[in-house]
C-alpha positions as semicolon CSV with decimal commas, in nm:
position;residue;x (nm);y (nm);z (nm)
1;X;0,658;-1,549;2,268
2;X;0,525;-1,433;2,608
3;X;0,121;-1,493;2,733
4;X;-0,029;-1,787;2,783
5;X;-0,154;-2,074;2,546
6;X;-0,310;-2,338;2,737
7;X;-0,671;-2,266;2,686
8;X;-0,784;-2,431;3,022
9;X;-0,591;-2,229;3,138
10;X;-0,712;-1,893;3,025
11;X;-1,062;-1,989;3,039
12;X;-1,023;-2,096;3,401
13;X;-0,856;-1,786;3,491
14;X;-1,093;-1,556;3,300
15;X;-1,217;-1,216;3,374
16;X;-1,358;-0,921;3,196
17;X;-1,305;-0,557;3,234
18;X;-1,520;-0,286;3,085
19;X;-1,363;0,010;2,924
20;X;-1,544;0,371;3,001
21;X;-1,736;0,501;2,739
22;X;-1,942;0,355;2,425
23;X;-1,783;0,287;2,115
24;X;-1,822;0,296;1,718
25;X;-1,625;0,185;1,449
26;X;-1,606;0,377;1,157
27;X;-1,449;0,401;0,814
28;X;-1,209;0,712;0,670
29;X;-1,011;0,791;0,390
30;X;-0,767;1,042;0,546
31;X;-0,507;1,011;0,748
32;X;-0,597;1,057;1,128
33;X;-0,401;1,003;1,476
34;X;-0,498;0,856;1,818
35;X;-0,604;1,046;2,094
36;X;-0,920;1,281;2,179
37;X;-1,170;0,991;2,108
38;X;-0,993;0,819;1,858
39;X;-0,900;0,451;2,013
40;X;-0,741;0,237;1,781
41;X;-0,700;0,263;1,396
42;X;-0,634;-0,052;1,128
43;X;-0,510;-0,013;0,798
44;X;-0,711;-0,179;0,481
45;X;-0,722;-0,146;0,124
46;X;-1,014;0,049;0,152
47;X;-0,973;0,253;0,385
48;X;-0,877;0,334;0,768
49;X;-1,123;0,157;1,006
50;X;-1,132;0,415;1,324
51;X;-1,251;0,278;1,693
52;X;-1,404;0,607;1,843
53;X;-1,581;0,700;2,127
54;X;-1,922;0,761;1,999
55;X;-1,855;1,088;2,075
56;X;-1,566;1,155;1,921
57;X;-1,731;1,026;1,633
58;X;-1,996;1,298;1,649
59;X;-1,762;1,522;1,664
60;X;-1,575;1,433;1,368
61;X;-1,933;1,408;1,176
62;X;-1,894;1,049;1,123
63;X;-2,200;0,842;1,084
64;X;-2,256;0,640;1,394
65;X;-2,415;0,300;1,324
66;X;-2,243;0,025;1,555
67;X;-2,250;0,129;1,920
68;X;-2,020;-0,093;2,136
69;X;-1,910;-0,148;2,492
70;X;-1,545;-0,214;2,491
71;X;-1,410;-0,604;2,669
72;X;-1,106;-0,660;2,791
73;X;-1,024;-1,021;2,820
74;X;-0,782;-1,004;3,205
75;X;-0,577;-1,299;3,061
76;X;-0,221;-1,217;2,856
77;X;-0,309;-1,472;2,608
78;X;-0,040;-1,550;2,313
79;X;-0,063;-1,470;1,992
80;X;-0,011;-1,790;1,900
81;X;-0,225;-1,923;2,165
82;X;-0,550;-2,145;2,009
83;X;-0,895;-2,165;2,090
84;X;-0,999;-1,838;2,286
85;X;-1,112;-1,598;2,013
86;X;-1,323;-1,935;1,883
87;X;-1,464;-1,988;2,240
88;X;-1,592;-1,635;2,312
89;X;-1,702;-1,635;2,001
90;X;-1,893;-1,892;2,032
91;X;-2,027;-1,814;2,380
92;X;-2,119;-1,483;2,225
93;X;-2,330;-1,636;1,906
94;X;-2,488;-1,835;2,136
95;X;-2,657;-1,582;2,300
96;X;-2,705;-1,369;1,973
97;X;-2,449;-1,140;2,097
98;X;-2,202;-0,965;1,829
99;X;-1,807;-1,018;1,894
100;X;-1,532;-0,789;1,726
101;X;-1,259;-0,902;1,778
102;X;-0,902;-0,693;1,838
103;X;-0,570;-0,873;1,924
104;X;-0,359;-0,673;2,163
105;X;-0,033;-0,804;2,271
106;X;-0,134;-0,843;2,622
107;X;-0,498;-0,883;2,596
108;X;-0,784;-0,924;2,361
109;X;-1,043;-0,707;2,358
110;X;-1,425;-0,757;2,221
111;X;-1,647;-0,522;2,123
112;X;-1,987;-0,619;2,178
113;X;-2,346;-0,445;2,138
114;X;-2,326;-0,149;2,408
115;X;-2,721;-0,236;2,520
116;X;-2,592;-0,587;2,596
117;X;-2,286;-0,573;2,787
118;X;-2,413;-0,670;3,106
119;X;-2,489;-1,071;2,880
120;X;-2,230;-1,031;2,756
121;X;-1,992;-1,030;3,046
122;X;-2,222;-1,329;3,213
123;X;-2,178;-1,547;2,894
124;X;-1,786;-1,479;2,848
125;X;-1,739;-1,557;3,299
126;X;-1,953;-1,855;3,247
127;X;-1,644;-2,010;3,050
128;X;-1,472;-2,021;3,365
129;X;-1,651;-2,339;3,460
């Protein structure tokens, strides 16, 4: 398994980058691929969960609720490494912040209320030390 899984580690090394664009994360029942706005799609029982663009969403006539700035964690954590999701998590709740979380091979990403980015990347650098 490649990525790192010392948590000192990671959280020394830490940065943030933002993705362009805001973000929503809807719910459909049909099939749909990425591209043109469409980011990332999960499979559940009930239904596919869609990361948009919030325009993309628009476009599609999806209902828009959550609007999200898009985190990249800069550190190729494992996926069997223990203890980051739980620490920006925490960091996050701490400052009333939101966290949705998506594992990447590489990288984790977080996707945290658009208006509050800015706290947000000051709360998850601040782990650094």
């Amino acid at each position: 398994m490649s990525g790192q899984t010392d948590l000192a580690k990671m959280l020394a090394n830490l940065s943030v980058t933002v993705r362009q664009g805001t973000f929503t994360v809807v719910s459909v029942s049909r099939p749909l691929e990425l591209g043109d706005g469409v980011e990332a799609l999960l499979v559940e029982d009930e239904g596919l969960t869609v990361i948009a663009t919030v325009e993309a969403a628009k476009r599609h006539g999806w209902a828009v609720g959550f609007e999200a700035a898009w985190l990249t964690l800069d550190v190729h954590s494992s996926l069997e490494a223990v203890g980051l999701t739980a620490a920006v998590a925490t960091a996050l709740a701490r400052s009333g912040i939101s966290c949705n979380v998506l594992a990447g091979f590489y990288h984790d990403h977080i996707l945290v209320q658009a208006d509050r980015v800015a706290e947000a990347i000051e709360c998850l650098t601040a782990l650094r030390g």
